[in-house]
N, CA, C and O of each residue as an XYZ file, in Angstrom:
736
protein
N     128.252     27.261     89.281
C     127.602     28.278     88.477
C     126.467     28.878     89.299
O     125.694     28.350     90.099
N     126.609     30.331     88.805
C     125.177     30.971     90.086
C     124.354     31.312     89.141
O     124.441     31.838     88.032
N     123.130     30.699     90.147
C     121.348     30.973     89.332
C     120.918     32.158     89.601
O     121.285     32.559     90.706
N     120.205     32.951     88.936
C     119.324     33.575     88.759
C     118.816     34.245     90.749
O     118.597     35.321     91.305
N     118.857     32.904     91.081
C     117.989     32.969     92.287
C     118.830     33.217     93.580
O     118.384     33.429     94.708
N     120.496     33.131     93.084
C     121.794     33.349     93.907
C     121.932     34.726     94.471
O     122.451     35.131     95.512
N     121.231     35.418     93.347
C     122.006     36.758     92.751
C     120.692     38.176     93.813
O     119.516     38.164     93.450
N     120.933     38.774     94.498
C     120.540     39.730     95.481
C     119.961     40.758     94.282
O     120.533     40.632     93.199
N     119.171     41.497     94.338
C     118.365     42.020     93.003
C     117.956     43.091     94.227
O     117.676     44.010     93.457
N     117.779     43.506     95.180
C     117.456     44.554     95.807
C     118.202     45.502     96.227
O     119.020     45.277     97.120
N     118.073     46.677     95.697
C     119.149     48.245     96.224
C     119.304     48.214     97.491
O     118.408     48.516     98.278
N     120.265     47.907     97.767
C     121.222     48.691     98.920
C     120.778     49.712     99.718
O     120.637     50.777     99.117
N     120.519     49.718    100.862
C     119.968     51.003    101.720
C     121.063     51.550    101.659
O     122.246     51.222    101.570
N     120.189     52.862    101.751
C     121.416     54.055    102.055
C     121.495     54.532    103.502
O     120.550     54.601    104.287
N     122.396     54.756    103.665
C     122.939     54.994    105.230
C     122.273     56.275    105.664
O     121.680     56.908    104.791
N     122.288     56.636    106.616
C     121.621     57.758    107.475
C     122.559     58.247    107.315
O     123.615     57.706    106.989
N     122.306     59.705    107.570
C     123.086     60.843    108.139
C     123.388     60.922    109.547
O     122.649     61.564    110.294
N     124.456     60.298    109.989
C     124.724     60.216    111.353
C     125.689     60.882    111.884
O     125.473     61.409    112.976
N     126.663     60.991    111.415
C     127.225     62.177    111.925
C     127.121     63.735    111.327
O     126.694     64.166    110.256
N     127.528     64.194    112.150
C     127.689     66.099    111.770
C     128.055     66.308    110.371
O     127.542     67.095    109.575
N     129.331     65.220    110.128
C     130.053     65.503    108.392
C     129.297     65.128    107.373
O     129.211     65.682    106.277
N     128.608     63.936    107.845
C     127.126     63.416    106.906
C     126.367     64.586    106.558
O     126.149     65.081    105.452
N     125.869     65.065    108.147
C     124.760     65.824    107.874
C     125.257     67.157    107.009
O     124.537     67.652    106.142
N     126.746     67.749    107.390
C     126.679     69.089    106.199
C     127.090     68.886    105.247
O     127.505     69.894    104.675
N     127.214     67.826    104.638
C     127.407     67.262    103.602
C     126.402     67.242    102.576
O     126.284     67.613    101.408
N     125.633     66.589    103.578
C     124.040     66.625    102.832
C     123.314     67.953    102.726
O     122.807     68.286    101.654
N     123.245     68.752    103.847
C     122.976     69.916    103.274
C     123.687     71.064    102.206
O     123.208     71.975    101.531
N     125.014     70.564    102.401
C     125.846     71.651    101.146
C     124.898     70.763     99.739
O     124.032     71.442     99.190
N     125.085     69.460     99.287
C     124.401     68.993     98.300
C     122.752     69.260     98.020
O     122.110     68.980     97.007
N     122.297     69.891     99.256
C     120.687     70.557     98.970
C     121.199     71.809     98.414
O     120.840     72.202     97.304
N     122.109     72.513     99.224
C     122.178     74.038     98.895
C     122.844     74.098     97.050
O     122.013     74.322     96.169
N     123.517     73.999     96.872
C     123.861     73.078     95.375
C     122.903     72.973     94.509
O     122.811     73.546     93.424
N     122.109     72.153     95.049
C     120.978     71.489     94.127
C     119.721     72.632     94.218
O     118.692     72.580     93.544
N     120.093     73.781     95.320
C     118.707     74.551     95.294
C     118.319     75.060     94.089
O     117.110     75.123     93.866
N     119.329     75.548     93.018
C     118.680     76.307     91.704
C     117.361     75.566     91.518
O     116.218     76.017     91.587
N     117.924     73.892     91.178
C     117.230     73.357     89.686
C     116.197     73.062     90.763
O     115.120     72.714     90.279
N     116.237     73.114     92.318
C     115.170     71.866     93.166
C     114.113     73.115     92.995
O     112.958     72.876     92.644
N     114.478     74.225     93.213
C     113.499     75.943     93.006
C     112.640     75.338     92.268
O     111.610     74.714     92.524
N     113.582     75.785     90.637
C     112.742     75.892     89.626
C     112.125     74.862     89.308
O     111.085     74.996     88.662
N     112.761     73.072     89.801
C     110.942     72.223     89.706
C     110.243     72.690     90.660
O     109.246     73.277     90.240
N     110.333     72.681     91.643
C     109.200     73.062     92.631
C     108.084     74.218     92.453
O     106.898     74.108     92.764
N     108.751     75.422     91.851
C     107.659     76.296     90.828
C     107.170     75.581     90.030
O     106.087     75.080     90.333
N     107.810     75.239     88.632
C     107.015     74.441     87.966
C     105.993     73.469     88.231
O     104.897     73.555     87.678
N     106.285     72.513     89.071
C     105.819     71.300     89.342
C     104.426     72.027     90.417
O     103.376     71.392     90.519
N     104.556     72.996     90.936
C     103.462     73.958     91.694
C     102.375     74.323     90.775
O     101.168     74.233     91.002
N     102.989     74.774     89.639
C     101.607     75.603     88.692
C     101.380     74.381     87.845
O     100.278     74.584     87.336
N     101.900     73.040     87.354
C     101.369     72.280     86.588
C     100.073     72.498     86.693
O      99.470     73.131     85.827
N      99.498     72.014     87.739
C      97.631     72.127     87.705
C      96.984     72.816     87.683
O      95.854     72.571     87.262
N      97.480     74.578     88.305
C      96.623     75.565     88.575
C      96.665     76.202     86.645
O      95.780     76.923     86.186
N      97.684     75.788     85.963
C      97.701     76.542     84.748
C      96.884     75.896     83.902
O      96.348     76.496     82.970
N      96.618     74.071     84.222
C      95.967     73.488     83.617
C      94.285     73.603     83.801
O      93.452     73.312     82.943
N      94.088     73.997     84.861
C      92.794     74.507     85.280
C      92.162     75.976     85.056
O      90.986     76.334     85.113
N      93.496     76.803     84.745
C      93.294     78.264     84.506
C      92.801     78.002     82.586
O      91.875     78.627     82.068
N      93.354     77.342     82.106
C      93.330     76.925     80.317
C      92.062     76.782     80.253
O      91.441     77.397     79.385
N      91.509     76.078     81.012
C      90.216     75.169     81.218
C      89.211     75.944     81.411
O      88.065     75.590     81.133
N      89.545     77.256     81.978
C      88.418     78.005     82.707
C      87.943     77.781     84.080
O      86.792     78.089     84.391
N      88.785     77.250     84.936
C      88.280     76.519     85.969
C      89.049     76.726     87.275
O      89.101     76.062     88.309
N      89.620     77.850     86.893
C      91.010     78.336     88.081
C      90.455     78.479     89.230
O      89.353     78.797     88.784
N      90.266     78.514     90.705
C      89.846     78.294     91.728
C      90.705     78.102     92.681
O      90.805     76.922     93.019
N      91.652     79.176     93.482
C      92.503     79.148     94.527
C      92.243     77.861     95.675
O      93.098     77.137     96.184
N      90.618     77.855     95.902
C      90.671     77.023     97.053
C      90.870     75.174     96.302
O      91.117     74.148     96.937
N      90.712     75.285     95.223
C      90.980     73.817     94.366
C      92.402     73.463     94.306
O      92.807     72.327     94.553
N      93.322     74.662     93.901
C      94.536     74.984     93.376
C      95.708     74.819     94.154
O      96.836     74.393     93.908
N      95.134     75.274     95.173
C      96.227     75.552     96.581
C      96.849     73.764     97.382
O      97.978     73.516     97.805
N      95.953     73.075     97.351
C      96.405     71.755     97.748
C      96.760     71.015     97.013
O      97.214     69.974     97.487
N      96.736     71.176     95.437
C      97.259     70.485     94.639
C      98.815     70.932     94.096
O      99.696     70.236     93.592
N      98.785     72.069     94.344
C     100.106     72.923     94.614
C     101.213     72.131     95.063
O     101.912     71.717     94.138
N     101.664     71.721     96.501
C     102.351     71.446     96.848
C     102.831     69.679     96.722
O     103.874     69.100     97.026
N     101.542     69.204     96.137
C     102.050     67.858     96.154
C     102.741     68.004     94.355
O     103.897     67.614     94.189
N     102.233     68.369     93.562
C     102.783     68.861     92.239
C     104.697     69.475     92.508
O     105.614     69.425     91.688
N     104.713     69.858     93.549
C     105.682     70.614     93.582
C     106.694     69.326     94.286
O     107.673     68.891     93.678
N     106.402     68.970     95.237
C     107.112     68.076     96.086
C     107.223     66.592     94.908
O     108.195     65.895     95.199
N     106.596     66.177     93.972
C     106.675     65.233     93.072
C     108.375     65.895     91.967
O     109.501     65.418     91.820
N     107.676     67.168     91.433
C     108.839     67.789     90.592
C     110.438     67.860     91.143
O     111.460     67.499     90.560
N     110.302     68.352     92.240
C     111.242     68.275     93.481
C     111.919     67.016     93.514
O     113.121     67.057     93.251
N     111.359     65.796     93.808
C     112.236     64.304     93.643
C     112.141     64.063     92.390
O     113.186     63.640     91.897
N     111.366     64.164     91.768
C     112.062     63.780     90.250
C     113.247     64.486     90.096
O     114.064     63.875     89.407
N     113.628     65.598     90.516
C     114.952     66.257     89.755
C     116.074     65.599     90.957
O     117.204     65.372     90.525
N     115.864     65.348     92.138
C     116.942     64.819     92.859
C     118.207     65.736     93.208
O     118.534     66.842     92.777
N     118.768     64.927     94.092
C     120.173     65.694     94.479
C     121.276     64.854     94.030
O     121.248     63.629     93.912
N     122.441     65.792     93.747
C     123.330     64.903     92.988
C     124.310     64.177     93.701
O     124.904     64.342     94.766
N     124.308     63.267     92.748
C     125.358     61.873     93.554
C     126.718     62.479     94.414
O     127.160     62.385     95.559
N     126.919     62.840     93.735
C     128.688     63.179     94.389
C     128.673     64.460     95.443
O     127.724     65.234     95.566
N     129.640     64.508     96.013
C     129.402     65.620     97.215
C     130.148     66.912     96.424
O     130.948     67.124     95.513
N     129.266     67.673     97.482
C     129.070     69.237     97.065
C     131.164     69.705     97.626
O     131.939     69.339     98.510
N     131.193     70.446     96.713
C     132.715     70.918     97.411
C     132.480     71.959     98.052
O     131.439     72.534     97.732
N     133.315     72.581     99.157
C     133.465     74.060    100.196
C     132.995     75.492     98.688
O     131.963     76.159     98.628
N     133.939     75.510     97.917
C     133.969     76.354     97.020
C     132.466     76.746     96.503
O     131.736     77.730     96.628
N     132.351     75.078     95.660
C     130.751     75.396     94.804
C     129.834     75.783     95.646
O     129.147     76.766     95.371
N     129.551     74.685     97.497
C     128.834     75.634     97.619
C     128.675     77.257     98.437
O     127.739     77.988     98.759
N     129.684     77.278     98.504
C     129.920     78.748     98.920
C     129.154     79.720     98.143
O     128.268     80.520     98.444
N     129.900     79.342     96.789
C     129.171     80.133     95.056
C     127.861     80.103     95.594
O     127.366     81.011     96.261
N     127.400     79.203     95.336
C     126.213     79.090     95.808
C     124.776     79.847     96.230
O     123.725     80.192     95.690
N     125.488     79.883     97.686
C     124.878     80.446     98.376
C     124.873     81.901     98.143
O     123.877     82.550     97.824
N     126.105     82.383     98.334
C     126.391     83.645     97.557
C     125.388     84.242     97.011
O     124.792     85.206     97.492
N     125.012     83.369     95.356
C     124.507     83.871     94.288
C     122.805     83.729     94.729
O     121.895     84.404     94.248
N     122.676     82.661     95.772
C     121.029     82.681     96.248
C     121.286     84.130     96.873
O     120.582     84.999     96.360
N     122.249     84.610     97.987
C     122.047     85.808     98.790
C     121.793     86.954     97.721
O     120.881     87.779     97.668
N     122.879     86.750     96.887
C     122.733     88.127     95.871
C     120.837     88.147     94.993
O     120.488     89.277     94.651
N     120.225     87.465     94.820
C     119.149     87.200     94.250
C     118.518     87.348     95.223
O     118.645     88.563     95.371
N     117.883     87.000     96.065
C     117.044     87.395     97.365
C     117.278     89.002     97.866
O     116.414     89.759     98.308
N     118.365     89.212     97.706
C     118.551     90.787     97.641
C     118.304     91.853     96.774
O     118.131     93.022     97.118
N     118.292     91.252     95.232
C     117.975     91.745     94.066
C     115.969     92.136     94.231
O     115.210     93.082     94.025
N     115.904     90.812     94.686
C     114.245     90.671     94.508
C     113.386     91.846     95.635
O     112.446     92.595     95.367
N     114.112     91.658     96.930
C     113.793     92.027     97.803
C     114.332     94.162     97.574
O     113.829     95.138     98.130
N     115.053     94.118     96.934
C     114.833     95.729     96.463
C     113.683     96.041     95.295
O     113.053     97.084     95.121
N     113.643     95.236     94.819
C     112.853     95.491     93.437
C     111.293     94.957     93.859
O     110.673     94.660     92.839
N     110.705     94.811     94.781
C     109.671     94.365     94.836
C     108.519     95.452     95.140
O     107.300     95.340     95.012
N     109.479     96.796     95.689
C     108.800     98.185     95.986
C     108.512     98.734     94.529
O     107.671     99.606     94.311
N     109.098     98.285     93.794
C     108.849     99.428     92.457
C     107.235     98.461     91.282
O     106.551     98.969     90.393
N     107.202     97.419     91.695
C     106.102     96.387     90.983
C     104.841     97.488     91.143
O     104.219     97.658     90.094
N     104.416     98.192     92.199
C     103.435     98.898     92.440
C     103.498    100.570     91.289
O     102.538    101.336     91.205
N     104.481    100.723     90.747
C     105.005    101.874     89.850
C     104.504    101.424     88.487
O     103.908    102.310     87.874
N     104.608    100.262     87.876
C     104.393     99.915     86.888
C     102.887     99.850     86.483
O     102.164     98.859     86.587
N     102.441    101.430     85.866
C     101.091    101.123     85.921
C     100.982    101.350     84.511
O      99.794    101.182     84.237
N     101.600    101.636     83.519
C     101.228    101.343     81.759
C     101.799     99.927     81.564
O     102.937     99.510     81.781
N     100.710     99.301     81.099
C     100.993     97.993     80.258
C     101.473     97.557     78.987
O     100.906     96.785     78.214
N     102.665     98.173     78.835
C     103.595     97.711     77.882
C     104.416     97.079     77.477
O     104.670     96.836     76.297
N     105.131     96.602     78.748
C     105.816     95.543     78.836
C     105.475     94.329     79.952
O     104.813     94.396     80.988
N     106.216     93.141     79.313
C     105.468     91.925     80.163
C     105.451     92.211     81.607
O     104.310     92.065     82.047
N     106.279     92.555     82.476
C     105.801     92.844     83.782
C     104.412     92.957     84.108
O     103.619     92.191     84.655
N     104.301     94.370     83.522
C     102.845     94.984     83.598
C     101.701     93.488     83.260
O     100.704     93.139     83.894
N     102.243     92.953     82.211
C     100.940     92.287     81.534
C     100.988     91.506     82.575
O      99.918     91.420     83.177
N     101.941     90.853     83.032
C     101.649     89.471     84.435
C     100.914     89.781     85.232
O      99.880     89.180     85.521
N     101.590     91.407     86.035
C     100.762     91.891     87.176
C      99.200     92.295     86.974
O      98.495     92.320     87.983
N      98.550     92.656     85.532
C      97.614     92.729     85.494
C      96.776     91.504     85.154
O      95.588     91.610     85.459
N      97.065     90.634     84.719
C      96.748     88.853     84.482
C      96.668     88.695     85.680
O      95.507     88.595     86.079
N      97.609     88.617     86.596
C      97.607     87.871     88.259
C      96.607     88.734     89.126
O      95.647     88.232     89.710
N      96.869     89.860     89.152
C      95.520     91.045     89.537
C      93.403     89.983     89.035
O      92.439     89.464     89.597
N      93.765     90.210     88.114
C      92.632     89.647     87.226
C      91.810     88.511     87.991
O      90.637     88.459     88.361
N      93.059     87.475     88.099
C      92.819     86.066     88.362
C      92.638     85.884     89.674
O      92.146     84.803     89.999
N      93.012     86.968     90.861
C      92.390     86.808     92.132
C      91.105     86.935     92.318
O      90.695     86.671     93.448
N      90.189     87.337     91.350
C      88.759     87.607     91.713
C      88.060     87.118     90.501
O      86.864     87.352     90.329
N      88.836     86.389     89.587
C      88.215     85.878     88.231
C      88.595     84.402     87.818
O      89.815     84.243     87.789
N      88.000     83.498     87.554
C      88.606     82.173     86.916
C      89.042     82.008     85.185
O      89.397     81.036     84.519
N      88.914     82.842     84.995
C      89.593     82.772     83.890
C      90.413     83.917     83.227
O      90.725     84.854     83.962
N      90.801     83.951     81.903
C      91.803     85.023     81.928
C      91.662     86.186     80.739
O      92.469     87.041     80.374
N      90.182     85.845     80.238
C      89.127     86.819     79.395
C      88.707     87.934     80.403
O      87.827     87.906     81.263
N      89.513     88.848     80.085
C      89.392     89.963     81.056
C      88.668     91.055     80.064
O      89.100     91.424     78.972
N      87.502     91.465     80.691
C      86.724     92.506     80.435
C      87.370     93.774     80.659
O      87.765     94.274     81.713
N      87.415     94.303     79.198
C      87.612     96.193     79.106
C      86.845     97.038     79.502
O      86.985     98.184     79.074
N      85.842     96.750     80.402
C      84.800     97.791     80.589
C      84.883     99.069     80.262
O      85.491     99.888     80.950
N      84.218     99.370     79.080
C      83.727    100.418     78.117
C      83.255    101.389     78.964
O      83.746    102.516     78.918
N      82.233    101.073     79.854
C      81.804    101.922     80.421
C      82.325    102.383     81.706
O      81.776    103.253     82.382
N      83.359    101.798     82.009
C      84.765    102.987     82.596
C      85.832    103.675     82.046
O      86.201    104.776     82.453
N      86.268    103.150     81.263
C      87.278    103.906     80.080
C      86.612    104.138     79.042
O      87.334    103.854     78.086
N      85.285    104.626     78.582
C      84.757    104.824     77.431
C      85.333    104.113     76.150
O      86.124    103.172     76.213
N      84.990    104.505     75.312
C      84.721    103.855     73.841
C      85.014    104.747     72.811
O      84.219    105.164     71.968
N      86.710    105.134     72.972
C      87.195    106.618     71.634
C      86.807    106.229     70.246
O      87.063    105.077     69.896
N      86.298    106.938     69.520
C      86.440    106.589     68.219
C      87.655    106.297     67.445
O      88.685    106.969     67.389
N      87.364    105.145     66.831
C      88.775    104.322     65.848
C      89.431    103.734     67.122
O      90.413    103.068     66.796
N      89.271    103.747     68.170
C      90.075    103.103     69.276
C      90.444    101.614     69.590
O      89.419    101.128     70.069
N      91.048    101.027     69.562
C      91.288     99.150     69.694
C      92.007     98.953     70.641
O      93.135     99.395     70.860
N      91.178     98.068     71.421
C      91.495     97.297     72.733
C      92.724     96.563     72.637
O      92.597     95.558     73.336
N      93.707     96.594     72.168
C      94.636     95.721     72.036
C      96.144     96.361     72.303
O      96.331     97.557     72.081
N      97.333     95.408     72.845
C      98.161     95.672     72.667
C      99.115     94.988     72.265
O      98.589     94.112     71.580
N     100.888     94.744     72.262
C     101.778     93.572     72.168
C     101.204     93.188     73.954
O     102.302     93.058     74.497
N     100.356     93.001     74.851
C     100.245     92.259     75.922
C      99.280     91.638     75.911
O      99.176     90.605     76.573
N      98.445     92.053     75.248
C      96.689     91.675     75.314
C      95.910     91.429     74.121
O      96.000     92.395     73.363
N      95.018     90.299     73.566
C      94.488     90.368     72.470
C      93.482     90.521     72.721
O      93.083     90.269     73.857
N      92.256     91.240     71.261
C      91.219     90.939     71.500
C      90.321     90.078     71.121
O      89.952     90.019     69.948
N      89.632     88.930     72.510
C      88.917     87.863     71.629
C      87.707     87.616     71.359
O      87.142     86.585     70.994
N      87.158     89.210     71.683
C      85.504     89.256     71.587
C      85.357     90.781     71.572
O      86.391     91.439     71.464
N      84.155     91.424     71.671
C      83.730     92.541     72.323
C      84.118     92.878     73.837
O      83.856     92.154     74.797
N      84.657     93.863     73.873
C      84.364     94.063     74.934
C      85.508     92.778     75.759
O      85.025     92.463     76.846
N      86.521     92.211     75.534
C      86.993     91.349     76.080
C      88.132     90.627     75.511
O      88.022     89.825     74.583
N      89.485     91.006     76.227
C      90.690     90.596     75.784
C      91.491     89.175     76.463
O      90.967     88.668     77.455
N      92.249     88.809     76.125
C      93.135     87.814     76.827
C      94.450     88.000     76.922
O      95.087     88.309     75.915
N      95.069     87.839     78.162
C      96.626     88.347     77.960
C      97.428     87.195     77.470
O      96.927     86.070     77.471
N      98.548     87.386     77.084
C      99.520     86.976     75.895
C     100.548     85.939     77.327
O     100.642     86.033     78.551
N     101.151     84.996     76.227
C     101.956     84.101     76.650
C     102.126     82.930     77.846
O     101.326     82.011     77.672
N     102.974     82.762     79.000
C     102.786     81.873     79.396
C     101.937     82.296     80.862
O     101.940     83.520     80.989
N     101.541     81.908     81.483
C     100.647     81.861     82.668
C     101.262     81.704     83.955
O     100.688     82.262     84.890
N     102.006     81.248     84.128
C     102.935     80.744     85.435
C     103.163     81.198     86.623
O     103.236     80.707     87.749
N     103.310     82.718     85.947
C     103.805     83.878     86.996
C     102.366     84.447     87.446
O     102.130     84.710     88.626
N     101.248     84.648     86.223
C     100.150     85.499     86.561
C      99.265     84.663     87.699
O      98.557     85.073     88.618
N      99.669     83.053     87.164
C      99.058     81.719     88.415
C      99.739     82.136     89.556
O      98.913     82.137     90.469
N     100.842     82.495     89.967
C     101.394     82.147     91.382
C     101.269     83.702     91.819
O     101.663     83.851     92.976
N     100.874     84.776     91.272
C     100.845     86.236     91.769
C      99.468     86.096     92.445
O      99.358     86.392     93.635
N      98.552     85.713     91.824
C      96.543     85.437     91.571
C      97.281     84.672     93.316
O      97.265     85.275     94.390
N      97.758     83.481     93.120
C      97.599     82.605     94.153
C      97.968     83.320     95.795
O      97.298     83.325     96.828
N      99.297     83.873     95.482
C      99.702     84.505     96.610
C      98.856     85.516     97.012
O      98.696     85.637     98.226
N      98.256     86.298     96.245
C      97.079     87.326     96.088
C      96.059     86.832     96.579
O      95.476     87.842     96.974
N      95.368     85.904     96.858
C      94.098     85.255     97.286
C      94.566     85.043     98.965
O      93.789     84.515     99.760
């Protein structure tokens, strides 16, 4: 009969990538896994800077080194998947990264066009605008550049108002954190 003390209780190393078939193996299973490894790595990037922006306390030079270890944590938590990547999927793949990097990379000339704030675009780019030279996200209407119309209200579906003289933009922060950041 085997004890307790018979029985090997430690994981198995995993083998290196030693040959060529290893190695594109392993990289088709990164390329694969790039969607979801992206989108933790954004996420897992702004965890702190959004938690510090809430706070009032946003600060690029605070923000920026906590960035990447946030990101690189989110990143292995989501992992790469067990089984190997096939020729096909990641072909798809890549593909659909090329087609998106191409999408972005046309559309990034027109962000500078969008100058009425009516729709969320606008509201991010003016939140992320904001937050390069401000720590928080109570953005002043200055009255005394756009005057003060009669019956007039500072508000829109992008922006509330939470004082005099001083609105806050609407919804999640994420994008206006990493625009502010790249912006600094």
């Amino acid at each position: 009969m085997a004890q307790a003390s018979d029985v090997d209780l430690t994981p198995a190393a995993r083998p290196r990538a030693t040959t060529r078939a290893d190695l594109r193996q392993w990289l088709s299973r990164v390329l694969v896994a790039s969607p979801e490894l992206v989108a933790a790595g954004v996420a897992g990037f702004c965890v702190g800077p959004m938690v510090l922006l809430l706070a009032g306390a946003f600060h690029p030079q605070l923000v920026i080194p906590l960035g990447p270890i946030g990101a690189g944590v989110a990143m292995w938590v989501c992992g790469l998947p067990a089984e190997p990547a096939d020729r096909r999927t990641t072909v798809i793949t890549g593909a659909a990264a090329l087609v998106a990097l191409a999408w972005f990379l046309y559309n990034v000339r027109y962000f500078a066009e969008d100058v009425y704030a009516t729709r969320d675009p606008a509201t991010y780019g003016i939140a992320g605008r904001w937050l390069m030279d401000n720590h928080s996200l109570k953005i002043g209407v200055q009255p005394d550049v756009f005057g003060s119309p009669k019956a007039a209200r500072i508000e829109s579906s992008g922006f509330h108002a939470v004082g005099p003289g001083t609105v806050n933009a609407q919804g999640n922060h994420l994008l206006p954190v990493l625009l502010a950041l790249a912006g600094s």
